[in-house]
N, C-alpha and C positions, 0 to 999 in steps of 0.2 A: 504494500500500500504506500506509494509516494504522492506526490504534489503538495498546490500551497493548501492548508487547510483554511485560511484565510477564506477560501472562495468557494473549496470546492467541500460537499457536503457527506461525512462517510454515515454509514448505521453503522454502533454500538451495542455490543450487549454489556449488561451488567447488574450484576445481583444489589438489592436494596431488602435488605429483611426478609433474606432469601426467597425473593421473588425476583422474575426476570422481567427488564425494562427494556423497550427498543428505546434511544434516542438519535435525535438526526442532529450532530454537531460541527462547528464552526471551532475554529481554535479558539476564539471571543468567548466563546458558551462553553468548552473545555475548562476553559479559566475561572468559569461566573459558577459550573458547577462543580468541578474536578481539583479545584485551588487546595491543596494540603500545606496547613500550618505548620503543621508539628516537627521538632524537635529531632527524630528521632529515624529521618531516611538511610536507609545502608543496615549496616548490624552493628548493635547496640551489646559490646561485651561485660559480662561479668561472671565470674569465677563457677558461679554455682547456674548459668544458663546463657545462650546469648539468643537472642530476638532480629530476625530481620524483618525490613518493613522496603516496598520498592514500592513507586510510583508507576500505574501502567494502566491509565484509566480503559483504553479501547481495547484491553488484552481480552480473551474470552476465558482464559486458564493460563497460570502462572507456576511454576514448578520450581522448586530450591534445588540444585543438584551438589552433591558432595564428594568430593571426590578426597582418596587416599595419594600418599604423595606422589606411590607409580603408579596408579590405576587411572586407564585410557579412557573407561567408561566408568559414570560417576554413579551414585544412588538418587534417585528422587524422591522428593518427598513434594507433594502436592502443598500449594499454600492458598489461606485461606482470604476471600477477598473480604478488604473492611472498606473503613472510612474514605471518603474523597479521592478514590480510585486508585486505594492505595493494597498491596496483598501483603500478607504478612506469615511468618513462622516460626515456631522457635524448638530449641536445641537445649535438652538439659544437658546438664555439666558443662566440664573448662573445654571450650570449643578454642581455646587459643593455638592457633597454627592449620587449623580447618581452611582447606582449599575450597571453594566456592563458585557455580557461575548461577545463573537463572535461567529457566527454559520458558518463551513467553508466547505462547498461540494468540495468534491475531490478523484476520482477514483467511480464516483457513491454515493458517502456514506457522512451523513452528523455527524458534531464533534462539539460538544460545547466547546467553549475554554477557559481560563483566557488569557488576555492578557500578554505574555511573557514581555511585558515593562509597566505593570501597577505598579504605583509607591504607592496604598493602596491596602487594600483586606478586603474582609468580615471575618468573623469568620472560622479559618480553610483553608482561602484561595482559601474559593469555586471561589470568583466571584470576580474580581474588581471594583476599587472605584475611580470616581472624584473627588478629591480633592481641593481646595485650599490652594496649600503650603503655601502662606503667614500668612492665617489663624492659622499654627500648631507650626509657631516661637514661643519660650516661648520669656518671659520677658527679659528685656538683652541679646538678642538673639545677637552674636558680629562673626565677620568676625576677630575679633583681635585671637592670637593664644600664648600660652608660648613661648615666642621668645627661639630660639635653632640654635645656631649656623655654627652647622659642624653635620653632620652626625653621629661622633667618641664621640660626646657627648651621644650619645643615649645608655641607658639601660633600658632594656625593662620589664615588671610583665607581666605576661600572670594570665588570670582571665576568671571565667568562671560567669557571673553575677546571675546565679542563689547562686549558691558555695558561694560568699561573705558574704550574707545575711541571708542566711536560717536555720542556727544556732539560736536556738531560745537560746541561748545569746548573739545574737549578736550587741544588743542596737537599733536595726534598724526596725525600722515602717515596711515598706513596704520591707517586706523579699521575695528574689526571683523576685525582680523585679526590672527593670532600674532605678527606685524612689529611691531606696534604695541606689543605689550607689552615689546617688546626696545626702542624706543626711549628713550634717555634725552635730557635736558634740556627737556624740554616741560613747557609751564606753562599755565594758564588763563585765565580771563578777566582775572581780578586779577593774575597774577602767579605766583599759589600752585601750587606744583610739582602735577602728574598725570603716571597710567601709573606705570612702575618705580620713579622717583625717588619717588614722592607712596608706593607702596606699601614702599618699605625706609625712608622719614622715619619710619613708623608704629612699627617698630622688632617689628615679627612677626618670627617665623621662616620659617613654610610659608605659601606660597601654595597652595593647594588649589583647581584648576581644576575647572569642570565638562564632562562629557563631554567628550572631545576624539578619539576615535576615531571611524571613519567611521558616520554616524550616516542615516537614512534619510527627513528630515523636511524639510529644505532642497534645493531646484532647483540645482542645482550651475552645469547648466549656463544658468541664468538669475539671474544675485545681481544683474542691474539691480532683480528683480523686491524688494518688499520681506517680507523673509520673514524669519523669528524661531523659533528653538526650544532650550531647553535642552540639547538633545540626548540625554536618557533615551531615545534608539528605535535601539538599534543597527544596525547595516548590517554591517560586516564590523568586527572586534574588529581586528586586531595593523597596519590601517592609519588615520594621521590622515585628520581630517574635512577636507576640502576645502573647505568655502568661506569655511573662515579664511584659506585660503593666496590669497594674488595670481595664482594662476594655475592652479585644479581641475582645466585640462585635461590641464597636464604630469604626470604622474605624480611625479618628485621632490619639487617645489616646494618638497608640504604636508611631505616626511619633512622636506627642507632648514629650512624657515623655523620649523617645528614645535621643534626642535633649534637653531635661532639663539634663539628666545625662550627655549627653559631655559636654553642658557649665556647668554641674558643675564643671568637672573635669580639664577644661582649668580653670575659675575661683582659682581652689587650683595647677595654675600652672603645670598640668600635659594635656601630647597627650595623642591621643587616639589612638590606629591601630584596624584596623576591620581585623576578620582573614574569609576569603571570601574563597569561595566553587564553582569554576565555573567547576571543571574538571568531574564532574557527574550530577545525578539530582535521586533523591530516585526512581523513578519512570517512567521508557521510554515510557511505554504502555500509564500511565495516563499523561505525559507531553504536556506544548501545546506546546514545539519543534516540540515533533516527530508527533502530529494532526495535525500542518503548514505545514511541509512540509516533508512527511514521509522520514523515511534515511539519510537525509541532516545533522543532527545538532550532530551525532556519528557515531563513527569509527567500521567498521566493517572488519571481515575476511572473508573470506567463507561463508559467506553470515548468520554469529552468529556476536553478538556483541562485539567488543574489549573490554576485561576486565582486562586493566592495573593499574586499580585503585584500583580494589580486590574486587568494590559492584558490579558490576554487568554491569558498561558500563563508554565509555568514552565519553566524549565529543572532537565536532572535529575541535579544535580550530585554525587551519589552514583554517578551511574553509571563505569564507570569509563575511559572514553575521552572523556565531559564536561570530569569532575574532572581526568583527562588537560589537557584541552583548556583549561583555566580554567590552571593552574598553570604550562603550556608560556609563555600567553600574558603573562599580568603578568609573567613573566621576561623574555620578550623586551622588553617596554616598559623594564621596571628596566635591562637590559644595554644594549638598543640605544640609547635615547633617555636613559638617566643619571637615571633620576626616582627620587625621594628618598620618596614616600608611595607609597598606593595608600589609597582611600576606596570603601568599597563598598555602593554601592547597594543595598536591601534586603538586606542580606546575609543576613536570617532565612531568605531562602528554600534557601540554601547548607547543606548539613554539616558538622557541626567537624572530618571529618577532612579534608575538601579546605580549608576553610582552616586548620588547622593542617597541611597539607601546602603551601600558599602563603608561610604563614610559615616554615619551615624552606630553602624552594626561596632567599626573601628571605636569609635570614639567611648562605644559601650564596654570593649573591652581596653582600649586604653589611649587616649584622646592624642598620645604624642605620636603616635603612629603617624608617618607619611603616605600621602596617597598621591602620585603625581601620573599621567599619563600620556599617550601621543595625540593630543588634540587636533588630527587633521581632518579636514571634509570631507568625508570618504562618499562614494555613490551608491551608496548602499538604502533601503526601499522607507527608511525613516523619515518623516516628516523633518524640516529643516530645524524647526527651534525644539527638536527633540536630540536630537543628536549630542552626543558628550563631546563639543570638538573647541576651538577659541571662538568661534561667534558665538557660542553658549556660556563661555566660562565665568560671568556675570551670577548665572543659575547655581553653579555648581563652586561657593568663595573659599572652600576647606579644600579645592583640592589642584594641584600645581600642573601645569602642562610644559611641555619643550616651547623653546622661543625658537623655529626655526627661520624666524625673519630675522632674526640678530645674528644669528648662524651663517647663513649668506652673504649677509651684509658684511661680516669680517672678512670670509675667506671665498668668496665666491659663492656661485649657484650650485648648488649640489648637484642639481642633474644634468648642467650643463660644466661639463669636465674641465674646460676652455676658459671659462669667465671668470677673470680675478675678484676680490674683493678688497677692503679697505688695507688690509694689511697687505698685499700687494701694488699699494698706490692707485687702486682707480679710483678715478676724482668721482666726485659728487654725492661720496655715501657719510659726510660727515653728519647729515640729519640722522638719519638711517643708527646710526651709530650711540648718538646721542638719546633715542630711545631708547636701545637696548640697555646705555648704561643707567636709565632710569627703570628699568624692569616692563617696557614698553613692548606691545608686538604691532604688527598691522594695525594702521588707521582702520580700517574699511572690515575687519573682522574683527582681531580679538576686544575681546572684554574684558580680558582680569581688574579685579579689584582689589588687589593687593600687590606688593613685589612678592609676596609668600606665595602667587600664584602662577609662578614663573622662572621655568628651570634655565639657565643660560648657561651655553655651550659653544663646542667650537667643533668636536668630533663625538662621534658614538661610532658602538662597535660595527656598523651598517655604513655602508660608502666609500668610499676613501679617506685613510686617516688622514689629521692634516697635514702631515707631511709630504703624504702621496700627492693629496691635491696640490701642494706648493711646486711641488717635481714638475707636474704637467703643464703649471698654470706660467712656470717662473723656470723652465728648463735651460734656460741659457744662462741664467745668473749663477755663480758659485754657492756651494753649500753652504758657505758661510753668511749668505745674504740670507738665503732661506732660515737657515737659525734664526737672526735678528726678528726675521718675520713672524716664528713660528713662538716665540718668547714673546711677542707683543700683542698673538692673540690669547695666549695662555694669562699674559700680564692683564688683559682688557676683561676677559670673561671673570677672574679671581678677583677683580676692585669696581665691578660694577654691582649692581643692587639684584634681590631675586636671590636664587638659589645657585649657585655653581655645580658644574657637573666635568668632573673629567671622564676620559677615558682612559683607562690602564694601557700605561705605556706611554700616554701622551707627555709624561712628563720627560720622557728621553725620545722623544721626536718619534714616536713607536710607526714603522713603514710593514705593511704586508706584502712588497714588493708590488706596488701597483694595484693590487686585487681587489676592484671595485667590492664586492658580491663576495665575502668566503665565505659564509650560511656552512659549507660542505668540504670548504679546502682543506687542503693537510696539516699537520700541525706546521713542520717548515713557514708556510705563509701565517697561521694565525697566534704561535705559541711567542709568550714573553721571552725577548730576547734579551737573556739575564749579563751577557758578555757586551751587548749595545747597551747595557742600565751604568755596566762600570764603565762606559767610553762616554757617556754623557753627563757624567756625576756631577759636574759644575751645572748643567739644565736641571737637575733632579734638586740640587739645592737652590737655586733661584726659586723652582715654584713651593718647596717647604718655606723658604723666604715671605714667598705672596700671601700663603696659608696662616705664617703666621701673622703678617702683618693685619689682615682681614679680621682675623679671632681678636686682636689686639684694638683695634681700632671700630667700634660699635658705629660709625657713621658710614662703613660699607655695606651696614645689612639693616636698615633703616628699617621699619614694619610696617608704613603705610607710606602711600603717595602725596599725603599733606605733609608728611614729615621730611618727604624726597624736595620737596617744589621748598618745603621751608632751609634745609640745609645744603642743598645743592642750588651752585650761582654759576653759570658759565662761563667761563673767561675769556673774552677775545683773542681769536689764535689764527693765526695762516690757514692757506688750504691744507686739507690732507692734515690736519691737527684736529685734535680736540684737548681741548683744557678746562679746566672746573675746580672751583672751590667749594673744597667741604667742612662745614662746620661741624662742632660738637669737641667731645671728649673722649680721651685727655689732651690732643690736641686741635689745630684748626689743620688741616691738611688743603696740599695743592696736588690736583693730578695731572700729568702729560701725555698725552697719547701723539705718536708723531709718525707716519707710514711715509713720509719725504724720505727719497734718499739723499736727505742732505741734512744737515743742522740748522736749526730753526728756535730764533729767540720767541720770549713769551714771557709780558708782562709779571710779577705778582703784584698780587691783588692789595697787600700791605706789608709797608716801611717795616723792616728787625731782620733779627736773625731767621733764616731758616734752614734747616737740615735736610740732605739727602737720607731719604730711605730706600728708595728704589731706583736705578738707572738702569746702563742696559747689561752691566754686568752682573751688580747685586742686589738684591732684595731681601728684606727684614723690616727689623726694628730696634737696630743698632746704626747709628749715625754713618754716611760714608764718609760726606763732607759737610762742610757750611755755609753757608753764602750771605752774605751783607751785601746787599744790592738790589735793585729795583725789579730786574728780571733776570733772565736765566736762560740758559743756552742748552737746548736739548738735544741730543745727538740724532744721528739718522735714524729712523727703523727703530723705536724705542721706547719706552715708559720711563717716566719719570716721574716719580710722589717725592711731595718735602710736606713736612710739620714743620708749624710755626712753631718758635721756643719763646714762651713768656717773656 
């Protein structure tokens, strides 16, 4: 049974007080009849019995099947249909480690499924698994979290945890896998710390993982083989991905070692954000969405699948046991596993009330949790002022989106390879700019109402890093040029307002050799190059420099736009400059942004002394030089901050 149910009208059977009912439903009246509150989808363990309960309104018969750990053919046990089209069953005794799928007739035809809310899985993901989560807590397993104050404190590393480790110099045991990121004291080839220790030297706050739920693109049960993938292809949402764990086969392992590396990383004082994949599912044919309850869980047109998201389909998170099903889930990640963000992939293709219903669920279990996600316009079958994208973000004020207009505007167009931007010298983005540095996006779209609603960047793990793009855009100039460039977007995204986000590796010029697109490349192109970390060490400490200067100085993370317009003055500056004063405490600061390849003088704003913090050598919050004079001479290609000294 496929198509949109939207339109097209199936008959149902279904028991009500064990009597049979025909009705003729729309996914609309699915929702108005079939909507299940409770608490309690998947199986519900405990010692002395475990209870499953699945969602399958249009099924005609539902079946619990159980299988032993080598038997090919499982037991069935019939389950009994309840409330709001939900069937149910339950298992005396400790059913912890019980393999599971569901058998579900429906339109005639019968479907073996994975449980859409099993919270373990077998190798690959075929079957689900009863767990006992208490059982998979590591040691010191703590509710406690890096205390974090204000939102505008947060700077983010995006990391990809295979990428970390699997530099075979990279000092670390257990390469490519979540152990590895929990290791501390390993070092590189030189000496220079890697892994945890190398990622809290940097002085971030959030680590921001990619994919880490069980994802459908890597051979689980073959990782001699060599294989690679970001993990954008979901499999089953509320269990980790296995072949980061040391052992896929065992079903704990990944929950176990998945949960050793966040407490290690709250341990060396850093969050964690999981970057979550609800807007597709690799697979509609093989999904047990679309086995539960054919049509229901994506968006369709004309009777083809809406493909707003560019693989192949959407999910239809308006509906209301999706939106159900999206908000159950990223709570159980936040509760079970203590994660501190949630990053959301496409999120355009999502509604603002399911994620402003994400955010509220957050805020229920703990209000500092980050929620930030891809705010773009996607063409996906939503009415326009539903959509979670920036011409919404007005709707949606708790929760942070990418500034890809600021993006651009640094380094060129993204999708056009060819096009420089400001830190390349092309004239005319000095506006452009000056939003960005006020937490600003598109006139003519975004809405933020906050800088807290606005992530600013210069690379992510998608595109060409910026180094690559500087190669293409700037291939005639020497490497040394491109540095200067490539230190004054990194210097421009760290001392503007909003949120900062690097990307790992960025801080040592990180190049995938060209590789627009590595979703699938080998390690070679995507793995941290721990021996390029020690040839750039003087890069790696300039932006520990910027980091700290920013933690240090509370008027680069200002919390509203009355507060931006009141302490930020713009200082008249040449072309291809941007200059600003900023007030507040503990001191008055000046900043320089200068993409000329020349030197270029620049007013200050007031008569005394003022101090270099940042040129284009070094950055902190220890004096370089001092200057008594009127203005100031900024080098080619470069930043420059000074504090005023009393």
């Amino acid at each position: 049974m496929t198509g949109n149910l939207s339109k097209e009208v199936f008959v149902i059977e279904h028991i009500n007080q064990h009597s049979y009912i025909e009705a003729r439903s729309t996914a609309e009246e699915i929702d108005r009849l079939f909507y299940y509150d409770g608490q309690d989808l998947g199986n519900r363990y405990h010692e002395q019995a475990t209870v499953f309960r699945l969602w399958a309104p249009l099924a005609a018969e539902v079946r619990l099947v159980r299988y032993e750990q080598e038997e090919e053919s499982g037991k069935e046990m019939i389950m009994e249909r309840s409330e709001k089209g939900t069937w149910t069953a339950k298992l005396d005794g400790d059913q912890d480690g019980l393999v599971y799928t569901y058998k579900v007739k429906s339109n005639e035809q019968w479907n073996e499924v994975v449980d859409p809310y099993a919270r373990a899985v077998t190798v690959n993901g075929e079957k689900g698994v009863v767990v006992n989560l208490m059982s998979t807590n590591p040691e010191n397993w703590s509710t406690e979290k890096p205390q974090h104050s204000s939102v505008m404190d947060t700077i983010i590393y995006e990391l990809h945890i295979r990428d970390a480790s699997i530099h075979p110099e990279s000092g670390m045991v257990h390469k490519g896998k979540y152990l590895g990121l929990a290791e501390t004291g390993t070092t590189g080839p030189t000496g220079m710390e890697t892994g945890l220790d190398y990622i809290k030297s940097l002085g971030v706050t959030h680590v921001q993982l990619l994919p880490m739920f069980d994802y459908a693109t890597v051979d689980e049960a073959d990782l001699d083989l060599l294989q690679y993938n970001w993990g954008y292809d979901p499999n089953h949402f509320n269990a980790p991905e296995g072949s980061y764990a040391t052992d896929p086969f065992e079903p704990k392992t990944r929950i176990k070692e998945m949960k050793q590396m966040i407490q290690s990383f709250h341990d060396q004082g850093l969050r964690v954000i999981m970057d979550v994949v609800y807007n597709h599912v690799y697979s509609v044919e093989d999904s047990s969405f679309n086995k539960l309850v054919p049509g229901y869980y994506f968006r369709y047109h004309n009777d083809q699948l809406v493909n707003g998201t560019g693989v192949g389909n959407d999910t239809a998170s308006e509906r209301m046991m999706m939106r159900k099903f999206i908000v159950d889930s990223v709570s159980y990640w936040a509760h079970e596993y203590h994660l501190d963000g949630f990053r959301f992939d496409l999120m355009g293709i999502h509604d603002v009330e399911t994620m402003n219903q994400v955010r509220q669920a957050l805020d229920d279990i703990d209000p500092s949790i980050i929620l930030l996600g891809e705010g773009w316009d996607l063409h996906t079958t939503l009415p326009a002022d539903q959509k979670a994208n920036q011409k919404n973000a007005s709707l949606m004020p708790r929760i942070a989106q990418f500034n890809d207009y600021f993006r651009d505007s640094l380094k060129g167009n993204t999708f056009d390879r060819t096009q420089k931007g400001f830190i390349s010298h092309y004239p005319g983005l000095e506006e452009n700019i000056k939003k960005g540095v006020c937490a600003r996006g598109y006139d003519h779209t975004a809405t933020f109402t906050s800088p807290s609603q606005v992530v600013t960047y210069a690379e992510a793990h998608d595109n060409h890093t910026l180094w690559d793009k500087l190669q293409i855009t700037n291939k005639e100039l020497p490497p040394s040029i491109r540095k200067r460039m490539h230190r004054l977007a990194s210097a421009i995204l760290l001392t503007s307002q909003g949120i900062p986000f690097l990307h790992a590796g960025q801080e040592f010029m990180r190049t995938k050799s060209g590789e627009e697109n590595s979703y699938k490349s080998p390690d070679i192109i995507n793995q941290l190059d721990w021996r390029r970390s020690a040839e750039y060490a003087e890069d790696i400490e300039y932006i520990k420099g910027l980091i700290t200067l920013r933690k240090t100085y509370p008027s680069f993370r200002l919390e509203s736009y009355q507060l931006i317009y009141q302490n930020l003055n713009w200082i008249e500056a040449p072309a291809n400059v941007i200059a600003y004063r900023l007030s507040g405490q503990p001191n008055e600061l000046v900043v320089v942004y200068n993409s000329n390849p020349w030197e270029v003088e620049v007013n200050l704003p007031l008569k005394g002394d003022w101090s270099v913090l940042v040129d284009s050598e070094k950055a902190g919050i220890e004096d370089i030089a001092v200057y008594k004079a009127s203005s100031v001479n900024v080098s080619e290609i470069s930043t420059l901050i000074l504090k005023k000294n009393d």
